[in-house]
Biopython code that builds the backbone (N, CA, C, O; Angstrom):
import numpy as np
from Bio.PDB.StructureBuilder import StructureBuilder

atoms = [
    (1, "UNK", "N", (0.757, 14.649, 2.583)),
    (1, "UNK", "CA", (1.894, 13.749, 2.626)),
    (1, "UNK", "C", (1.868, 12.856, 1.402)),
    (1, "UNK", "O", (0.922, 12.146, 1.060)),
    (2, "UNK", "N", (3.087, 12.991, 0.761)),
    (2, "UNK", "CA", (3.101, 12.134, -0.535)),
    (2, "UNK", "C", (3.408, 10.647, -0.300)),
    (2, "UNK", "O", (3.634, 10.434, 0.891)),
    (3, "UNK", "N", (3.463, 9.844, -0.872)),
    (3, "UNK", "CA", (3.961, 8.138, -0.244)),
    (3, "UNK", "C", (4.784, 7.709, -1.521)),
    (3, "UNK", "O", (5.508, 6.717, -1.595)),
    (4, "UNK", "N", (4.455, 8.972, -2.868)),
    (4, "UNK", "CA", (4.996, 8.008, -4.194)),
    (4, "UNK", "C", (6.798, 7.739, -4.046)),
    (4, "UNK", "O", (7.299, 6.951, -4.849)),
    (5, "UNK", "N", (7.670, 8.395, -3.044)),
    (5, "UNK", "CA", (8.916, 8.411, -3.649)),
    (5, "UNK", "C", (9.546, 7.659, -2.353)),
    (5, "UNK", "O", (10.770, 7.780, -2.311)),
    (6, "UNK", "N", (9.099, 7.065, -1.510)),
    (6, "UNK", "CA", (9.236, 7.284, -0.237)),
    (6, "UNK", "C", (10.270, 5.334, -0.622)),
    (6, "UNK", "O", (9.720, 4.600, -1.442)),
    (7, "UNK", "N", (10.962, 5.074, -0.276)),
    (7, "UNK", "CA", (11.575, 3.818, -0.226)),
    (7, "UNK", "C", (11.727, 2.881, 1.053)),
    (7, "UNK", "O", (12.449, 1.885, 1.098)),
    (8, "UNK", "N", (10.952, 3.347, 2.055)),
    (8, "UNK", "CA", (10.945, 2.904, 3.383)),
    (8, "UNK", "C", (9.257, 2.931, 3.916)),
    (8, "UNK", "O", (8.563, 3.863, 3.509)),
    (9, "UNK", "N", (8.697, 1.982, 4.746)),
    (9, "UNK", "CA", (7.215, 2.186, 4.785)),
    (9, "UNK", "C", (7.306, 3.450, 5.976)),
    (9, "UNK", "O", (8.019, 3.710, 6.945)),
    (10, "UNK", "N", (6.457, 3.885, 5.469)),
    (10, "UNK", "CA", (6.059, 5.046, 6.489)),
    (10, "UNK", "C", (5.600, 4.475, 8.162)),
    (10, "UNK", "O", (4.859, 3.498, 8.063)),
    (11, "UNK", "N", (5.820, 4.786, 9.325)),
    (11, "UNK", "CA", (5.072, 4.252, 10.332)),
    (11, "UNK", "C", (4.037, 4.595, 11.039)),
    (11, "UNK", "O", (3.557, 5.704, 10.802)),
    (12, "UNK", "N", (3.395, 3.722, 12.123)),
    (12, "UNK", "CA", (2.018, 4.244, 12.399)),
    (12, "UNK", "C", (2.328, 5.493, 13.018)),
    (12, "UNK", "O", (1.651, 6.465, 12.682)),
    (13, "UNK", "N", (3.394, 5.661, 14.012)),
    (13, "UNK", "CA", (3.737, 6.649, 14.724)),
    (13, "UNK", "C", (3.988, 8.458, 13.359)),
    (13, "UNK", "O", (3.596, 9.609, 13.549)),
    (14, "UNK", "N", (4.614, 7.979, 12.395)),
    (14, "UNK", "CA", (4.446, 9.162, 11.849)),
    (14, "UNK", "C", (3.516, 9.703, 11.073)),
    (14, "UNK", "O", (3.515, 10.844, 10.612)),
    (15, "UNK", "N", (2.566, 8.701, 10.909)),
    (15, "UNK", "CA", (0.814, 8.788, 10.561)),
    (15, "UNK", "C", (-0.111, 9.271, 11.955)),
    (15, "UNK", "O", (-1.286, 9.631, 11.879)),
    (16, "UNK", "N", (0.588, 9.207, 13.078)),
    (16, "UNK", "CA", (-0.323, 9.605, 13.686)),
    (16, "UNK", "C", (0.133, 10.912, 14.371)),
    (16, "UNK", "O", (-0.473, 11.520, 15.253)),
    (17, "UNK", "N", (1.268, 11.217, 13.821)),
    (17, "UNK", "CA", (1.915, 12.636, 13.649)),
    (17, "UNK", "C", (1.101, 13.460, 12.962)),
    (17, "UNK", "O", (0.522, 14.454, 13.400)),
    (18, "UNK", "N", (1.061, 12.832, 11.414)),
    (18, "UNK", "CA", (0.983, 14.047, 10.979)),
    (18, "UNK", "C", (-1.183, 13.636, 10.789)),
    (18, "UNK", "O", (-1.924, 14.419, 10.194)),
    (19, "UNK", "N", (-1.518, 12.767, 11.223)),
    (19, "UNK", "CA", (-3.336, 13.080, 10.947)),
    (19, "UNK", "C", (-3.913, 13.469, 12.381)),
    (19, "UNK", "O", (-5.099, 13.520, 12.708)),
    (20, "UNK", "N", (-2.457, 13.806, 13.384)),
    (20, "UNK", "CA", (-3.409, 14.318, 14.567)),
    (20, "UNK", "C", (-3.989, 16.091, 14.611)),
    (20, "UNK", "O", (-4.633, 16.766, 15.413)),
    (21, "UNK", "N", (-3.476, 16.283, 13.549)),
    (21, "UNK", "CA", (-4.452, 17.528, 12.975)),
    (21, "UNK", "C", (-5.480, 17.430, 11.788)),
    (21, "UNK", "O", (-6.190, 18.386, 11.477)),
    (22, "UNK", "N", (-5.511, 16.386, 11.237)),
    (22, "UNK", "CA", (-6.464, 16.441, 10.830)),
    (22, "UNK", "C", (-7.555, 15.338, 10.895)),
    (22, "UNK", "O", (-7.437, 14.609, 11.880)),
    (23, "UNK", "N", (-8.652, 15.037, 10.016)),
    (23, "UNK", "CA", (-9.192, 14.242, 10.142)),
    (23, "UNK", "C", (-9.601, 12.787, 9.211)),
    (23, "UNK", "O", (-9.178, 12.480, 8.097)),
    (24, "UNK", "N", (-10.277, 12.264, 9.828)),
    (24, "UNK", "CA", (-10.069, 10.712, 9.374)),
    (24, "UNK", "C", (-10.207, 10.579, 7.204)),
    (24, "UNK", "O", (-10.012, 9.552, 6.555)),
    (25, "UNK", "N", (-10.512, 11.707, 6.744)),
    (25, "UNK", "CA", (-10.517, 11.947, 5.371)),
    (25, "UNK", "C", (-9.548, 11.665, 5.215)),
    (25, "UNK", "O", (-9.201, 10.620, 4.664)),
    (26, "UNK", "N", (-8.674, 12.699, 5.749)),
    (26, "UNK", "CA", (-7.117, 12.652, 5.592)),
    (26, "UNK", "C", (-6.528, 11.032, 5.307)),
    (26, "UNK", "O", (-5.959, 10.700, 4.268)),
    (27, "UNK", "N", (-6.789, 10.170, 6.408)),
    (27, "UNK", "CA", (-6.337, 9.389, 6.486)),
    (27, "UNK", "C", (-7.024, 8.248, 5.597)),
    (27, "UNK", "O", (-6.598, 7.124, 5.862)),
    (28, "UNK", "N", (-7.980, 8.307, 4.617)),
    (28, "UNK", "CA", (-8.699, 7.814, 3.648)),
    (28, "UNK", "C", (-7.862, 7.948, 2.369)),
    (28, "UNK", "O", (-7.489, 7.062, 1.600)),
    (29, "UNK", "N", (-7.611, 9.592, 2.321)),
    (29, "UNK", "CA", (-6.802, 9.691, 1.082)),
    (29, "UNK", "C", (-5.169, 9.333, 0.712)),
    (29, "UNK", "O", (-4.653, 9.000, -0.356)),
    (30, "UNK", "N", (-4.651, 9.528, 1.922)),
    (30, "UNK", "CA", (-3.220, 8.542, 2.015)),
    (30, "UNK", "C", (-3.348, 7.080, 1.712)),
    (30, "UNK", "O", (-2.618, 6.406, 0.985)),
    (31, "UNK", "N", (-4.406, 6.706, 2.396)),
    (31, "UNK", "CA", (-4.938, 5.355, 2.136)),
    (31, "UNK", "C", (-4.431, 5.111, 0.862)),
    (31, "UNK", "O", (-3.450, 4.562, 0.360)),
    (32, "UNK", "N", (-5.690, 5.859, 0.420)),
    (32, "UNK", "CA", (-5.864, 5.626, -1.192)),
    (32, "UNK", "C", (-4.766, 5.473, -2.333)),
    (32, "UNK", "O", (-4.669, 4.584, -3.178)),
    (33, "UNK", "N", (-3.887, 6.703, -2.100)),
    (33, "UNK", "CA", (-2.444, 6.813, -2.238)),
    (33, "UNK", "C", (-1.859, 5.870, -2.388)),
    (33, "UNK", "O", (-1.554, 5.331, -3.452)),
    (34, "UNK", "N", (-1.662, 5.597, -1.471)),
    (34, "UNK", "CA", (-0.604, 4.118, -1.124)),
    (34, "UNK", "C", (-1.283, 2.895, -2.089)),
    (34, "UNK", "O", (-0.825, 2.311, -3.072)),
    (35, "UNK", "N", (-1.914, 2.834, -1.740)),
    (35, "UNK", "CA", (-2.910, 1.630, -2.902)),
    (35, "UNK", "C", (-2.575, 1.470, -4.085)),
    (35, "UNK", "O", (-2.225, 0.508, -4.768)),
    (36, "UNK", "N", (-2.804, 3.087, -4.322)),
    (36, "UNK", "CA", (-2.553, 3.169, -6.203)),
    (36, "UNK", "C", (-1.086, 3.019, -6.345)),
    (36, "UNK", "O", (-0.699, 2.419, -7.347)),
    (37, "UNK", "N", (-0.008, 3.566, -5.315)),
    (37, "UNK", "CA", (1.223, 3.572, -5.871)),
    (37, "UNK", "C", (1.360, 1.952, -5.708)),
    (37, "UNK", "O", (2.245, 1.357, -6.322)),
    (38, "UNK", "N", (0.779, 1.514, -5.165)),
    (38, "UNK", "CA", (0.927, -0.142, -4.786)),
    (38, "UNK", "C", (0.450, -0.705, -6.181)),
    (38, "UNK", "O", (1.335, -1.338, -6.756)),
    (39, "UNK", "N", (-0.719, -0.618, -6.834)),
    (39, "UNK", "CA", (-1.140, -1.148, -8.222)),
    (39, "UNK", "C", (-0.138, -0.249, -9.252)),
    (39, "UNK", "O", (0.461, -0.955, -10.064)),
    (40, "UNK", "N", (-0.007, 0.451, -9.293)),
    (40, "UNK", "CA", (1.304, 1.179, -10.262)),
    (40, "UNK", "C", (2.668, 0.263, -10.292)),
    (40, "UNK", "O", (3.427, 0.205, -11.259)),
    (41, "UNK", "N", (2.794, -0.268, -9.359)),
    (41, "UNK", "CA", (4.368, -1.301, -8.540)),
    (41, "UNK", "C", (4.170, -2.317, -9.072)),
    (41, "UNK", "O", (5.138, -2.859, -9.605)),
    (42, "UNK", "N", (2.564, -3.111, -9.150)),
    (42, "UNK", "CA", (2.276, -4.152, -9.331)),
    (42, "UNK", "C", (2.257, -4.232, -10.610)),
    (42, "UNK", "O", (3.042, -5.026, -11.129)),
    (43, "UNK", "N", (1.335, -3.418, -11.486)),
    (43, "UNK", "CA", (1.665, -3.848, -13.310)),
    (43, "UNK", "C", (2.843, -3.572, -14.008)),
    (43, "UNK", "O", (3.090, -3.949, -15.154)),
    (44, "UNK", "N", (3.875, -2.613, -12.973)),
    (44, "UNK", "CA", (5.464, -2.944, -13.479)),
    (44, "UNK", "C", (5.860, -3.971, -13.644)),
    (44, "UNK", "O", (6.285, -4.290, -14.754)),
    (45, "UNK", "N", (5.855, -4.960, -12.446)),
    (45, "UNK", "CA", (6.099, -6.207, -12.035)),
    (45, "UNK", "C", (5.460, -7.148, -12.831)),
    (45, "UNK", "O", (6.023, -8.201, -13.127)),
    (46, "UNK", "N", (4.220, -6.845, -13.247)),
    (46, "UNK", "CA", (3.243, -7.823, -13.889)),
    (46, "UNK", "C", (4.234, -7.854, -15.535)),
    (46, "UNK", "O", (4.640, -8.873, -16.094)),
    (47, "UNK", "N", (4.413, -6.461, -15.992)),
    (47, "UNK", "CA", (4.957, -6.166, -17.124)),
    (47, "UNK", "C", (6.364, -7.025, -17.608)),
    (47, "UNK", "O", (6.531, -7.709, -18.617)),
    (48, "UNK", "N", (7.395, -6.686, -16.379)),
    (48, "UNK", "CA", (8.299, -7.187, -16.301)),
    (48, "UNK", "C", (8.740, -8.847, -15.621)),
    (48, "UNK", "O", (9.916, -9.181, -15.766)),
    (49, "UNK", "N", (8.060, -9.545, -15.110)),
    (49, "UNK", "CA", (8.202, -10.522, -14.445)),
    (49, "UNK", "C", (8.672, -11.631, -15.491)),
    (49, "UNK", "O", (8.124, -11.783, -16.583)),
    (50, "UNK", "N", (9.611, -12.290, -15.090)),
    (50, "UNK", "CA", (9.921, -13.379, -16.134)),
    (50, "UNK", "C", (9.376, -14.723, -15.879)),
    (50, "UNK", "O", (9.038, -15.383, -16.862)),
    (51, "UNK", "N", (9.266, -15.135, -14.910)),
    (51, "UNK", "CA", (8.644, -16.477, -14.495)),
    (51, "UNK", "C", (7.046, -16.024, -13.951)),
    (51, "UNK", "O", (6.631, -15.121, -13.223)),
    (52, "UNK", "N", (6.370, -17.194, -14.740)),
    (52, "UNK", "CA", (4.756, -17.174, -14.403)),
    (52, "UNK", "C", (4.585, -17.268, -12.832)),
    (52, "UNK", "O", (3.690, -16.667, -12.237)),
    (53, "UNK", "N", (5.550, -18.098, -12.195)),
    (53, "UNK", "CA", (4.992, -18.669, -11.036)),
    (53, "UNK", "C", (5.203, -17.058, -9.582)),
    (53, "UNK", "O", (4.617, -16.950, -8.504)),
    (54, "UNK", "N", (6.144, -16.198, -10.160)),
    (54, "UNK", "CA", (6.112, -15.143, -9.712)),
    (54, "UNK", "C", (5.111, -13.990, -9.801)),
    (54, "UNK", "O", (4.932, -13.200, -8.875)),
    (55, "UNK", "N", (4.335, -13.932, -11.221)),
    (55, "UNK", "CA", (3.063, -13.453, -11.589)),
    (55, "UNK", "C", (2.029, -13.579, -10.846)),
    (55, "UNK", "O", (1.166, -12.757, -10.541)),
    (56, "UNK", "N", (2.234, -15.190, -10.436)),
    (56, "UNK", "CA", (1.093, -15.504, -9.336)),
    (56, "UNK", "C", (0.953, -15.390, -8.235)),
    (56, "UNK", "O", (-0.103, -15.384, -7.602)),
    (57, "UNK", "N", (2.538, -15.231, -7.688)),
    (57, "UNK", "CA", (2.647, -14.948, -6.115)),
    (57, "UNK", "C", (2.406, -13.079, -6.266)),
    (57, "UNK", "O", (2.431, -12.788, -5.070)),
    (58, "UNK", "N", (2.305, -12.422, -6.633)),
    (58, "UNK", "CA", (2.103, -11.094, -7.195)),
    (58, "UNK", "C", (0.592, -10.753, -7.224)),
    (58, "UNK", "O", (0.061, -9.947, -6.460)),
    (59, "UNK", "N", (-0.011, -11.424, -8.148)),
    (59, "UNK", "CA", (-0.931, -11.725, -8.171)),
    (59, "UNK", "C", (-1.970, -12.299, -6.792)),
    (59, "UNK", "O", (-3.060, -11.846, -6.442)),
    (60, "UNK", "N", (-1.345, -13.201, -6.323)),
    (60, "UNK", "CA", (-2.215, -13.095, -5.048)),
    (60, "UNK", "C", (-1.866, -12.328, -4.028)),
    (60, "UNK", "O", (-2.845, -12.220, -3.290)),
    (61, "UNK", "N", (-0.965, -11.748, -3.624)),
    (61, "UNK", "CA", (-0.938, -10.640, -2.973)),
    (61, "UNK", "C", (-1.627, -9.453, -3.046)),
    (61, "UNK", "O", (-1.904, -8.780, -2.053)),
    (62, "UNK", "N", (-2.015, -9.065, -4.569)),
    (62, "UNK", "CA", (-2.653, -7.858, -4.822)),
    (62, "UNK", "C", (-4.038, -8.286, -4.463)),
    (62, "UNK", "O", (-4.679, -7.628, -3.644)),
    (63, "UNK", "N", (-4.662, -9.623, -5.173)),
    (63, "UNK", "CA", (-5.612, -9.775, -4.453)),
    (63, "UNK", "C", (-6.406, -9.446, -2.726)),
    (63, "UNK", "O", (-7.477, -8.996, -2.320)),
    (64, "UNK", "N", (-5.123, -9.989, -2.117)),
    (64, "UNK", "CA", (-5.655, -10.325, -0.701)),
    (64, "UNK", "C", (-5.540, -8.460, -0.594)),
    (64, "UNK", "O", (-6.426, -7.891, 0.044)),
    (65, "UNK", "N", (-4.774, -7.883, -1.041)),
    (65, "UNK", "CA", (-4.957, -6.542, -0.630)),
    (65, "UNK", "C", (-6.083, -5.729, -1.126)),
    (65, "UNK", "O", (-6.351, -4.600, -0.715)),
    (66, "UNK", "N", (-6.664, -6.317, -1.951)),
    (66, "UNK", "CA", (-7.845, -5.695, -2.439)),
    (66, "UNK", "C", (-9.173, -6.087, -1.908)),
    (66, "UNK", "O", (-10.148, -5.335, -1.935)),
    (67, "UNK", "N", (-9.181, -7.676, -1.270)),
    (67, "UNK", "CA", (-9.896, -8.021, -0.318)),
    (67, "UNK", "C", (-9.721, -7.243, 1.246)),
    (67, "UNK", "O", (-10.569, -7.044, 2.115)),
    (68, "UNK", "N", (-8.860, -7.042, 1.220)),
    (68, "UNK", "CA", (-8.487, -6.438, 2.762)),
    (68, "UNK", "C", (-9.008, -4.896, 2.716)),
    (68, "UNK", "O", (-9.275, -4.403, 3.812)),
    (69, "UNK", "N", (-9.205, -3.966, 1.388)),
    (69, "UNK", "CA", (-9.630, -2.943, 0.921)),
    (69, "UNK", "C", (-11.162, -2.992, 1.067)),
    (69, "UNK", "O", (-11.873, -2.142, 1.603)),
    (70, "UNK", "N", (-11.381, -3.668, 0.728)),
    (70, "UNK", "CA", (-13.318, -3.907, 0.342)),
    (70, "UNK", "C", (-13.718, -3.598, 2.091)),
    (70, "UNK", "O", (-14.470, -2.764, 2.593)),
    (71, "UNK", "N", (-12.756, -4.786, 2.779)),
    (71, "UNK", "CA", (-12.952, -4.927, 4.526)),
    (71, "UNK", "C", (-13.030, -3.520, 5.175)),
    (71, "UNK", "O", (-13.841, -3.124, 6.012)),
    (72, "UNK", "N", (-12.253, -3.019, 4.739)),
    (72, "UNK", "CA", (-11.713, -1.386, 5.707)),
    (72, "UNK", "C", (-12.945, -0.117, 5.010)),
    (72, "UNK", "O", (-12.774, 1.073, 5.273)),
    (73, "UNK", "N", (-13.809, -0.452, 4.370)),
    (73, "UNK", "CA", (-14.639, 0.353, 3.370)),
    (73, "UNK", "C", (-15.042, 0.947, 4.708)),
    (73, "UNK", "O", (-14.848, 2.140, 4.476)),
    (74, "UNK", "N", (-15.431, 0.889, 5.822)),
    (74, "UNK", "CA", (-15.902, 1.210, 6.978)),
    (74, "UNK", "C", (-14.876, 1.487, 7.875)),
    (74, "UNK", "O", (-15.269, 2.343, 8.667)),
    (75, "UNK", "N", (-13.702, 1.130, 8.105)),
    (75, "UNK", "CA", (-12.948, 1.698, 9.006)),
    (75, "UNK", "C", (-12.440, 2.611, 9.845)),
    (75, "UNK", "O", (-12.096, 3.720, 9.434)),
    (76, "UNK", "N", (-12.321, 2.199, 11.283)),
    (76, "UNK", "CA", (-11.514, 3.552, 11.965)),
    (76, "UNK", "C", (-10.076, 3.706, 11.260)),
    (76, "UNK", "O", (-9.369, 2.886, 10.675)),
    (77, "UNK", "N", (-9.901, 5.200, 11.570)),
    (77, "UNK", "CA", (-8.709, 5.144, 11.652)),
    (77, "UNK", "C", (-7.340, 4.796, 11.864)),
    (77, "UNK", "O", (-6.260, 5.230, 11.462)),
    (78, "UNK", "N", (-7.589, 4.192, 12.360)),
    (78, "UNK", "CA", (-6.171, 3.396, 13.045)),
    (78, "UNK", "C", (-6.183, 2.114, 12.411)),
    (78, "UNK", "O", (-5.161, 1.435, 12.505)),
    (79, "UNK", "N", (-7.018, 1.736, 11.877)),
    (79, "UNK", "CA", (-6.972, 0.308, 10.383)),
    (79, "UNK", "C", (-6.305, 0.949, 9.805)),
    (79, "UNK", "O", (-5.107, 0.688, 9.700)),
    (80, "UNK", "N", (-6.930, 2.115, 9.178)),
    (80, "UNK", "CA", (-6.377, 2.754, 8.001)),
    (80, "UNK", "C", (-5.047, 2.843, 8.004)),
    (80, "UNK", "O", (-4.409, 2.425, 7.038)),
    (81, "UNK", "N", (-4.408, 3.424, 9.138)),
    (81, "UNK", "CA", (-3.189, 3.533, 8.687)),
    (81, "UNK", "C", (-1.705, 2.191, 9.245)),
    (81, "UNK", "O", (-0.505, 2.205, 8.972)),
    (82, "UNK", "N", (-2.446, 1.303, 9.993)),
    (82, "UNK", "CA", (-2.112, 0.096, 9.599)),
    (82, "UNK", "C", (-2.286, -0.427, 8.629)),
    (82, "UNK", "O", (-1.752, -1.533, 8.554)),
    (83, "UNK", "N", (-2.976, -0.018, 7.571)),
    (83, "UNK", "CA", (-3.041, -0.708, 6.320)),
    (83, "UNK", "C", (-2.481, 0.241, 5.723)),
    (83, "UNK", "O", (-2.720, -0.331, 4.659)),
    (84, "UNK", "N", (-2.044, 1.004, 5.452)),
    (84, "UNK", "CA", (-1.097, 2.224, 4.737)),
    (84, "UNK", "C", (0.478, 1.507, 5.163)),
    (84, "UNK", "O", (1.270, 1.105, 4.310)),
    (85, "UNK", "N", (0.642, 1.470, 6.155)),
    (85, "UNK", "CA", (2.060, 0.680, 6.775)),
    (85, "UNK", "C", (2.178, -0.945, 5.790)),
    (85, "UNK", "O", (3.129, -1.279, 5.084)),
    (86, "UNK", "N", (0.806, -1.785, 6.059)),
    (86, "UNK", "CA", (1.565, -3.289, 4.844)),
    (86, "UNK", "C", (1.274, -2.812, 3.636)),
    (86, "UNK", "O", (1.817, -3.406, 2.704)),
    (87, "UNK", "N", (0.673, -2.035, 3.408)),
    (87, "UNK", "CA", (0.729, -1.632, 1.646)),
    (87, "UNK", "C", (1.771, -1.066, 1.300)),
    (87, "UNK", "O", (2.134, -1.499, 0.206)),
    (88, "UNK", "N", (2.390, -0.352, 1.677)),
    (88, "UNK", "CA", (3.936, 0.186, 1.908)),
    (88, "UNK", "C", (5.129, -0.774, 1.943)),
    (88, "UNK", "O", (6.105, -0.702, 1.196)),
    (89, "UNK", "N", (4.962, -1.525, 2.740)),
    (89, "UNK", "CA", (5.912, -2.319, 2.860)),
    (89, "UNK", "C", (5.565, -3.551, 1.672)),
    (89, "UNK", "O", (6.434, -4.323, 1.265)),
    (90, "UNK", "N", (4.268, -3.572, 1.251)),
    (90, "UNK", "CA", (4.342, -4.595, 0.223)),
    (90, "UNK", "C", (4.837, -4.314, -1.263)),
    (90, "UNK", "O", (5.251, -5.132, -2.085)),
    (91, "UNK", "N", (4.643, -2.564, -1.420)),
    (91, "UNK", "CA", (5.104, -1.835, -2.559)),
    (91, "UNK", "C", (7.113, -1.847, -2.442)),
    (91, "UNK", "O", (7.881, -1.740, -3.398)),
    (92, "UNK", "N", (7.307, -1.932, -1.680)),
    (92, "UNK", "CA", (8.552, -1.744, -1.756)),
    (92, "UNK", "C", (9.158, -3.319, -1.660)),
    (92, "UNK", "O", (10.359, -3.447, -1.901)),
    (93, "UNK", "N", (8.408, -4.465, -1.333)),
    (93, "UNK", "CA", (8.690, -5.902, -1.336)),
    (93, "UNK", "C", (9.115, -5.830, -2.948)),
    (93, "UNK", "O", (10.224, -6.011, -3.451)),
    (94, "UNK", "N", (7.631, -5.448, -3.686)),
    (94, "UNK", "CA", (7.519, -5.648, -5.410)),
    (94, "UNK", "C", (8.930, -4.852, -5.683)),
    (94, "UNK", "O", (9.847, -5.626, -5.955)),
    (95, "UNK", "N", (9.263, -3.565, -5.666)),
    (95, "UNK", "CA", (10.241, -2.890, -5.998)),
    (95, "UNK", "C", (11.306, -3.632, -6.055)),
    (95, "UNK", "O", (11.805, -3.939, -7.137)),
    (96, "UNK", "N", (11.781, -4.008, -4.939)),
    (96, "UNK", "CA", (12.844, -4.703, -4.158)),
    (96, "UNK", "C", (13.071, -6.252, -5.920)),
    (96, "UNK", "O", (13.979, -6.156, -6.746)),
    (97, "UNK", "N", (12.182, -7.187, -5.941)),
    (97, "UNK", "CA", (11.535, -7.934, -6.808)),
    (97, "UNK", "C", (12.315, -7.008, -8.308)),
    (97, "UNK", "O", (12.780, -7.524, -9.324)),
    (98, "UNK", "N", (12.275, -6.338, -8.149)),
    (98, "UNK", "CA", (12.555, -5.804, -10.188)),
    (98, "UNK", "C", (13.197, -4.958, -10.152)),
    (98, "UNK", "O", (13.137, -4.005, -10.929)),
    (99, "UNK", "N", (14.189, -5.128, -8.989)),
    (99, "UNK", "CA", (16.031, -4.455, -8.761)),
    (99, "UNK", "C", (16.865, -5.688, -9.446)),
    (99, "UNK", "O", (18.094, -5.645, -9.502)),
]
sb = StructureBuilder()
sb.init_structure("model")
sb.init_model(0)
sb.init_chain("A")
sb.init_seg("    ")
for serial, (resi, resn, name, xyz) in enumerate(atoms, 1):
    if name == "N":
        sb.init_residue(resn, " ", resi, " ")
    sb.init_atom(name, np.array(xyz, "f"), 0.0, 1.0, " ", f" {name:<3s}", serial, name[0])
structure = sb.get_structure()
């Protein structure tokens, strides 16, 4: 399952569609996915942002998501793809931001 083109967050219900065949890897590497398309979103934004004070609200968001990353290093499944769902929805916040 790809996440790069997707303009709507994906939900837990269709994450638990499609990883009830497979296993919790699966749901590591979507993870992962989402993350990067999330830091890809973010140095657009970083690139393009005109006011500093927006840099920073940007900026701490990516943070706390990278703190919240370090947290889940151990996680069940079902973190995981609750955290695939606000990373999603935070990638498309930024998007939304540099329309």
């Amino acid at each position: 399952m790809s996440l790069a083109v997707k303009k709507e967050p994906v939900t837990i219900e269709q994450l638990r569609d499609i990883f009830r065949l497979t296993d919790v890897s699966g749901v590591h590497d979507v993870f992962a996915e989402a993350y990067s398309n999330l830091q890809a979103t973010y140095m657009r934004a970083q690139r393009t942002a005109a006011e500093s004070s927006e840099k920073e609200l940007w900026a701490d968001r990516i943070q706390a998501l990278r703190r919240f990353r370090r947290n889940l290093g151990a996680a069940d499944s079902e973190s995981l793809m609750s955290a695939i769902v606000m990373i999603q929805t935070e990638r498309i916040a930024f998007e939304q931001l540099l329309d």
